[in-house]
PyMOL commands that place a pseudoatom at each C-alpha (Angstrom):
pseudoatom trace, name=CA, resn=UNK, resi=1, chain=A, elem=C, hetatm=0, pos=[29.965, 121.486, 146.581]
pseudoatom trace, name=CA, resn=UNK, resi=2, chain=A, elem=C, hetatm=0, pos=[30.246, 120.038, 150.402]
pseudoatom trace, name=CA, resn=UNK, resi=3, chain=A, elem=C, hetatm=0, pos=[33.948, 121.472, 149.970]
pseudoatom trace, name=CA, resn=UNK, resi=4, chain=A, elem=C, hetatm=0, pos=[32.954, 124.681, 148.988]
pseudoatom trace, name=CA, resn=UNK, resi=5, chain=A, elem=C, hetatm=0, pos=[32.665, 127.928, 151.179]
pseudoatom trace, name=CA, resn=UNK, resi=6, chain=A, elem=C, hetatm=0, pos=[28.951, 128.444, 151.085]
pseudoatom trace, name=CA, resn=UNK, resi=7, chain=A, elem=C, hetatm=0, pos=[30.076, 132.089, 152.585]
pseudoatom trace, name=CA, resn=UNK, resi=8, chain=A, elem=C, hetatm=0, pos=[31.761, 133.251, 149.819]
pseudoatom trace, name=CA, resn=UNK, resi=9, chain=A, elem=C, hetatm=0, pos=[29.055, 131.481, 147.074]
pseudoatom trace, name=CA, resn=UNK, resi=10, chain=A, elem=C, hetatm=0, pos=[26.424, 133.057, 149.036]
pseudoatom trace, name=CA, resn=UNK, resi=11, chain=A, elem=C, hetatm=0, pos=[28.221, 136.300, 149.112]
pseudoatom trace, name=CA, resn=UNK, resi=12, chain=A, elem=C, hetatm=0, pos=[29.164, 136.806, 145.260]
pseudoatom trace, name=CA, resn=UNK, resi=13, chain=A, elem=C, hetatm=0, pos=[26.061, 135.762, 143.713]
pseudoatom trace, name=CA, resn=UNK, resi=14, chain=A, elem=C, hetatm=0, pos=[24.347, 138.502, 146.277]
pseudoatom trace, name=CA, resn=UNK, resi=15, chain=A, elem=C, hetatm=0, pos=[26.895, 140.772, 144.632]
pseudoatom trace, name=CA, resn=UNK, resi=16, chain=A, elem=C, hetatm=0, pos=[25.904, 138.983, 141.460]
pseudoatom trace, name=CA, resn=UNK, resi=17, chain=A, elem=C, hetatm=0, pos=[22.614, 139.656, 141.992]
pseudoatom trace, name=CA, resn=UNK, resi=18, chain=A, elem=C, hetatm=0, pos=[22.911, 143.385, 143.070]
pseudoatom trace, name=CA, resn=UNK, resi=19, chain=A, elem=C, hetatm=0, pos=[25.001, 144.161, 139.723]
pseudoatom trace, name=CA, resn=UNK, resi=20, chain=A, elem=C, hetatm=0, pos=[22.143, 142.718, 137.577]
pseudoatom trace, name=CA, resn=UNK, resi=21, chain=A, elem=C, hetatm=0, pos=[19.498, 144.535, 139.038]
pseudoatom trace, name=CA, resn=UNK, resi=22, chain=A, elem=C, hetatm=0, pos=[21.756, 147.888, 138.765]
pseudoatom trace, name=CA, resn=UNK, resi=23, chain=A, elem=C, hetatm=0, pos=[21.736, 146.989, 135.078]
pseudoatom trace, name=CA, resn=UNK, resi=24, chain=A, elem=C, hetatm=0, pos=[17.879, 145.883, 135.048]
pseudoatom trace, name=CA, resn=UNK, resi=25, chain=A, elem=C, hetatm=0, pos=[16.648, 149.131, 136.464]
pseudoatom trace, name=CA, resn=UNK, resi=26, chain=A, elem=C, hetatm=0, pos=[18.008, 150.718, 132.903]
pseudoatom trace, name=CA, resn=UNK, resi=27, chain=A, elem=C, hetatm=0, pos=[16.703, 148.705, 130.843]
pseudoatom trace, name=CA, resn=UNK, resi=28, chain=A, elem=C, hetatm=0, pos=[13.001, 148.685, 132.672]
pseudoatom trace, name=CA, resn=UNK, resi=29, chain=A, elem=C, hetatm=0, pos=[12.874, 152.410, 134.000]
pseudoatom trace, name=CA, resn=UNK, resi=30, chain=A, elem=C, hetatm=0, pos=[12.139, 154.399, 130.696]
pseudoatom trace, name=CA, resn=UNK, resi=31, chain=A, elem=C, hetatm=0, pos=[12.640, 157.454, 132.661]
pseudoatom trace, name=CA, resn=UNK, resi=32, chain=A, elem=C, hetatm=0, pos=[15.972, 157.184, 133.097]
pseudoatom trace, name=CA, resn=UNK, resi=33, chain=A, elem=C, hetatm=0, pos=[16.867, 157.336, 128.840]
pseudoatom trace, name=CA, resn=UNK, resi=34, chain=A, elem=C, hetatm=0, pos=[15.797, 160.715, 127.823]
pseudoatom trace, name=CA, resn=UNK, resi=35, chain=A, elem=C, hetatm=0, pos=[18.813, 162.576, 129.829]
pseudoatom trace, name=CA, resn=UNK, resi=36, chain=A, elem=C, hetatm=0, pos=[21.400, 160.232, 127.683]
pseudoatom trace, name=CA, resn=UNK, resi=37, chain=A, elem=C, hetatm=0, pos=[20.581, 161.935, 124.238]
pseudoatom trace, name=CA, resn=UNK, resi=38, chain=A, elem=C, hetatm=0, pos=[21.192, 165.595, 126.037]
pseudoatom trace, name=CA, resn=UNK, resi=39, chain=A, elem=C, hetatm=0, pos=[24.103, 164.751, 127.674]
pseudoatom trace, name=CA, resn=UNK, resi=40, chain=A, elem=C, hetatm=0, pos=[26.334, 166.771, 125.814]
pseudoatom trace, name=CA, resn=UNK, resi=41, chain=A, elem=C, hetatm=0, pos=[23.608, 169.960, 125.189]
pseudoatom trace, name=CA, resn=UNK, resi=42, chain=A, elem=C, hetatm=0, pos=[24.517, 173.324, 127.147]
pseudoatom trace, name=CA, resn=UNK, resi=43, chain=A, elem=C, hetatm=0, pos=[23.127, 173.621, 130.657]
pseudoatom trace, name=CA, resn=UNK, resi=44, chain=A, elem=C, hetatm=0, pos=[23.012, 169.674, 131.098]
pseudoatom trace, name=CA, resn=UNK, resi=45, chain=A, elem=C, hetatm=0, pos=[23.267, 169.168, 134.747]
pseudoatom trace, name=CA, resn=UNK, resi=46, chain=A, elem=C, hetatm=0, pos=[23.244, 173.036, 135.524]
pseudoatom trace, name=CA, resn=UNK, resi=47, chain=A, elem=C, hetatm=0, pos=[20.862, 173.982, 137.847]
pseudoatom trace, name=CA, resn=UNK, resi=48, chain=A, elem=C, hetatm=0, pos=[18.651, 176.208, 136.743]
pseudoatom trace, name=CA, resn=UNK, resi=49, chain=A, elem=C, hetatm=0, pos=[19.687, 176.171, 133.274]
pseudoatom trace, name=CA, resn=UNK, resi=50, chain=A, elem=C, hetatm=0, pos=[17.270, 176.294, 130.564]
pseudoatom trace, name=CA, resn=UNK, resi=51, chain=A, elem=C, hetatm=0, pos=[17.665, 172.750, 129.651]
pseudoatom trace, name=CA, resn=UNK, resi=52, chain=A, elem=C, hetatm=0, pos=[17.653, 171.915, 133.530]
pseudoatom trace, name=CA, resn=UNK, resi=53, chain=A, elem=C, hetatm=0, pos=[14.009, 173.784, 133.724]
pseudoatom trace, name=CA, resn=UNK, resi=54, chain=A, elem=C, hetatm=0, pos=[13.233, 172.334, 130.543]
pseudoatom trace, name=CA, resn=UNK, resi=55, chain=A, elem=C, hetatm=0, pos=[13.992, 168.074, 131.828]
pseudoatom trace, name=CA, resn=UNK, resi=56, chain=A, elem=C, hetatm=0, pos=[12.202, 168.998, 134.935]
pseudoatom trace, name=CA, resn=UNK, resi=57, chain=A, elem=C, hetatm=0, pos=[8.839, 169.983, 133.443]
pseudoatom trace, name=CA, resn=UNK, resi=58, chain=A, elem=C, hetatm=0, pos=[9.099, 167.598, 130.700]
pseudoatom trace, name=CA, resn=UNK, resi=59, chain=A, elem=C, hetatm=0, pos=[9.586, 164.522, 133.856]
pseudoatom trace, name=CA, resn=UNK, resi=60, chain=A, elem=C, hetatm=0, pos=[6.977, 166.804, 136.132]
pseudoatom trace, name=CA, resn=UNK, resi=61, chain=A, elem=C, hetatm=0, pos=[4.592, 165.956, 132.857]
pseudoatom trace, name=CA, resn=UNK, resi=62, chain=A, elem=C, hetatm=0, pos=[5.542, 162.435, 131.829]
pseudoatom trace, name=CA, resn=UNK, resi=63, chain=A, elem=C, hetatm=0, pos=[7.645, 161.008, 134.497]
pseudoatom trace, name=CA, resn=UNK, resi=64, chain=A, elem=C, hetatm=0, pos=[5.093, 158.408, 135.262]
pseudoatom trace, name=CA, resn=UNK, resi=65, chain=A, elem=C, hetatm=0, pos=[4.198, 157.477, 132.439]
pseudoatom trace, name=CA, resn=UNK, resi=66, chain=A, elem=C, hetatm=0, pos=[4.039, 154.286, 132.439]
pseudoatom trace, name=CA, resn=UNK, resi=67, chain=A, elem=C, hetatm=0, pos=[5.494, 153.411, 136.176]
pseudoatom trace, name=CA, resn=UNK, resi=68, chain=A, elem=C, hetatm=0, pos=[3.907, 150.620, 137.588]
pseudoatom trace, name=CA, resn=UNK, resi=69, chain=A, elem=C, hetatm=0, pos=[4.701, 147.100, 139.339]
pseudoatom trace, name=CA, resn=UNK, resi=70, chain=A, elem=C, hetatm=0, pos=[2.928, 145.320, 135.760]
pseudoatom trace, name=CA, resn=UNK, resi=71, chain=A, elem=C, hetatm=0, pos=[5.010, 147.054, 133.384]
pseudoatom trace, name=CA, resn=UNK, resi=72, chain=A, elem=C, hetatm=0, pos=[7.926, 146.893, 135.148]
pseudoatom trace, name=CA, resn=UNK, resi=73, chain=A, elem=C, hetatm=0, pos=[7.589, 142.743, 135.592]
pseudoatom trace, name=CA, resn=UNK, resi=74, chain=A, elem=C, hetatm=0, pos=[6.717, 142.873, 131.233]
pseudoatom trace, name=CA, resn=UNK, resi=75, chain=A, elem=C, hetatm=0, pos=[9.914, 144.346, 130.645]
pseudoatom trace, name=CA, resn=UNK, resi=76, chain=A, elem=C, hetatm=0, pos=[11.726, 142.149, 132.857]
pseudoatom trace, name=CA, resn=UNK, resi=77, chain=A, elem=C, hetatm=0, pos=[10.427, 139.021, 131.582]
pseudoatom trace, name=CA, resn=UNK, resi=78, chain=A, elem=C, hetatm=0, pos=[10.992, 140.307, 128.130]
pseudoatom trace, name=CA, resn=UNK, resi=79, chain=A, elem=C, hetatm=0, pos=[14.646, 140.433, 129.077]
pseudoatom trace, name=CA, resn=UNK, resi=80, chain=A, elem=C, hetatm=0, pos=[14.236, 137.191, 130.627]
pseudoatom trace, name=CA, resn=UNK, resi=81, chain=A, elem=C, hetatm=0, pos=[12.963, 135.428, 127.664]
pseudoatom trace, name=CA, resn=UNK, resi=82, chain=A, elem=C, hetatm=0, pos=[15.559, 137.484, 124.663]
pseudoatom trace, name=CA, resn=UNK, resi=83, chain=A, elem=C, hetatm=0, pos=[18.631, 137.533, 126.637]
pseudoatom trace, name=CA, resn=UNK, resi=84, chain=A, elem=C, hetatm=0, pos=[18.948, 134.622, 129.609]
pseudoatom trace, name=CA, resn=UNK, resi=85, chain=A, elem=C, hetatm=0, pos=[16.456, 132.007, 127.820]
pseudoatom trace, name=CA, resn=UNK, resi=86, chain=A, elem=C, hetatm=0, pos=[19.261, 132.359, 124.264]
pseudoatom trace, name=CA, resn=UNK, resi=87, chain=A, elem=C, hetatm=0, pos=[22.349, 132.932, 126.311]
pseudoatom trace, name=CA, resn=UNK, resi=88, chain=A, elem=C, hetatm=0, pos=[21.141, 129.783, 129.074]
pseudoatom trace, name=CA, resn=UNK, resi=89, chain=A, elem=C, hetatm=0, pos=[19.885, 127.054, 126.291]
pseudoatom trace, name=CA, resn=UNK, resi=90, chain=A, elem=C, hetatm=0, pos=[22.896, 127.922, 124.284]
pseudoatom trace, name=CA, resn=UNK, resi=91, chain=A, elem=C, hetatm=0, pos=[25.514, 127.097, 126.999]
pseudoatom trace, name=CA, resn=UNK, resi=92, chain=A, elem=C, hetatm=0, pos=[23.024, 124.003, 127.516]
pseudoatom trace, name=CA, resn=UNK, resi=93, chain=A, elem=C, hetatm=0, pos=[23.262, 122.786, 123.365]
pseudoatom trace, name=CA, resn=UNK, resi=94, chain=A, elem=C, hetatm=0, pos=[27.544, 123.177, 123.668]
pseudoatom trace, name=CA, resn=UNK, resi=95, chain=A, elem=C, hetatm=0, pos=[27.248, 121.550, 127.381]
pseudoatom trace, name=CA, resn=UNK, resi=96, chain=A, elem=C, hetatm=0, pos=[25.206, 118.618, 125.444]
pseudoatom trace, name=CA, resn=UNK, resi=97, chain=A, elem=C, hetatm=0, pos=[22.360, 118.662, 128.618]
pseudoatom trace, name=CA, resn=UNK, resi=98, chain=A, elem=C, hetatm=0, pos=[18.562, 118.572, 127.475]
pseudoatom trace, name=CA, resn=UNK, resi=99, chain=A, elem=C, hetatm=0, pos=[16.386, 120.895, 126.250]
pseudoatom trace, name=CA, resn=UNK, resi=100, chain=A, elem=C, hetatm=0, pos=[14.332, 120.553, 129.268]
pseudoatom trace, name=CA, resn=UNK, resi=101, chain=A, elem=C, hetatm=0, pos=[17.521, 121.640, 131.212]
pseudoatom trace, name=CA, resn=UNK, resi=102, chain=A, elem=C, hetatm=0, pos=[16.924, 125.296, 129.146]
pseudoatom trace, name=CA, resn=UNK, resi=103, chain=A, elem=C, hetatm=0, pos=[13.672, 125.636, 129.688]
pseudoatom trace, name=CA, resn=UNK, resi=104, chain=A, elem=C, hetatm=0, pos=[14.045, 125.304, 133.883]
pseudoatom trace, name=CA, resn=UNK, resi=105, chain=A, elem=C, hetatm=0, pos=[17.109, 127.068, 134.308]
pseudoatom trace, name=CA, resn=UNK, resi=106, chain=A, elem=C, hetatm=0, pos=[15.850, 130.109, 131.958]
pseudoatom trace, name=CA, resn=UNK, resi=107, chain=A, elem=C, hetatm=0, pos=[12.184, 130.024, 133.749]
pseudoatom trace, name=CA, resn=UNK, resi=108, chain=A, elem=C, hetatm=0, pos=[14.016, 130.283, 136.789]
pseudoatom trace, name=CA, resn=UNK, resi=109, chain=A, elem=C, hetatm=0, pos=[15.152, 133.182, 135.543]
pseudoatom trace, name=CA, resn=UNK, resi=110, chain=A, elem=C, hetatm=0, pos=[12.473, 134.489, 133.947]
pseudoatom trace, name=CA, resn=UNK, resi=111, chain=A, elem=C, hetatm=0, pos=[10.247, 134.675, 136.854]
pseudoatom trace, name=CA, resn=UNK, resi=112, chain=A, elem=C, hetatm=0, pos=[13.565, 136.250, 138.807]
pseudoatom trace, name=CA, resn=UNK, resi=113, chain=A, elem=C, hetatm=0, pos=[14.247, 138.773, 136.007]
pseudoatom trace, name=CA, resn=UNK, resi=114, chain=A, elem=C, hetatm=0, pos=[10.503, 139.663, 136.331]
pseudoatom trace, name=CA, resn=UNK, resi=115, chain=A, elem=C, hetatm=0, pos=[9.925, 140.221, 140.054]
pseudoatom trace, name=CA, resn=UNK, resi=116, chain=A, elem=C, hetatm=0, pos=[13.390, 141.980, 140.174]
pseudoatom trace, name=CA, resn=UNK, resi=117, chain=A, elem=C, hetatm=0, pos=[12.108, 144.417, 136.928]
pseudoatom trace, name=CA, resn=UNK, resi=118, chain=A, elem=C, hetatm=0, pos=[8.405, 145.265, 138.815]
pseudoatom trace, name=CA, resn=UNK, resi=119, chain=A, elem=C, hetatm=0, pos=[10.181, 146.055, 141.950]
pseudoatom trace, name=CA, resn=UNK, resi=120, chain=A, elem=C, hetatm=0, pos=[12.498, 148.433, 140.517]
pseudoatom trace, name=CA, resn=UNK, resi=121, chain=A, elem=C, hetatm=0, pos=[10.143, 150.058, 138.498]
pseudoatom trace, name=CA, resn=UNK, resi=122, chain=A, elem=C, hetatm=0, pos=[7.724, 150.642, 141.428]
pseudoatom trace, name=CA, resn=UNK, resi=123, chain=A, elem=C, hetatm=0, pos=[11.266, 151.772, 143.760]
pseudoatom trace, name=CA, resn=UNK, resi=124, chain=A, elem=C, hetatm=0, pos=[12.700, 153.514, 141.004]
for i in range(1, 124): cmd.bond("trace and resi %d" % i, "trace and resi %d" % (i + 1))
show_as sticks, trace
zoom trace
């Protein structure tokens, strides 16, 4: 590590960092989901189509549904705990480090995952 360019390892995991919460926000902001099953419907990103007039009052109704900091930190520490805790304790079992290991390095995540998922669902 002392020969490594804290720079650069600074750098990429910001860029790490920025490329999971791009992928975060879609999984926590609900809102974003009902466009992808009219994506190929007539008028889809038309303005003033019918379908455009149509996805504006249906988000003008229910857009925020469901948009605040609480359940935005549930679904990130839902992601937290069934995607990094599996993927993070099973590179620990092949690496042959202890269970304890796991269980900090996926809370760490956890409680990252979290925070980053109520912050984009109260920006977003």
């Amino acid at each position: 590590m002392r020969e490594g360019n804290m720079g650069m390892i600074y750098g990429l995991a910001y860029f790490l960092s920025f490329l999971i919460g791009i992928m975060l926000f879609s999984l926590v902001v609900h809102q974003t989901d009902y466009s992808s099953i009219l994506i190929n419907e007539e008028g889809f990103g038309v303005s003033g189509s019918e379908l455009d007039i149509t996805m504006k009052a249906f988000i003008d109704q229910y857009g925020q549904n469901f948009r605040t900091y609480k359940h935005g930190d549930l679904h990130g520490a839902l992601i937290g705990i069934f995607v990094a805790l599996p993927i993070l304790m099973t590179n620990g079992l092949f690496e042959r480090k202890k269970v304890k290991y796991g269980f900090v390095n996926a809370g760490y995540w956890i409680i990252t995952l979290s925070l980053m998922g109520g912050i984009l669902f109260q920006w977003g």
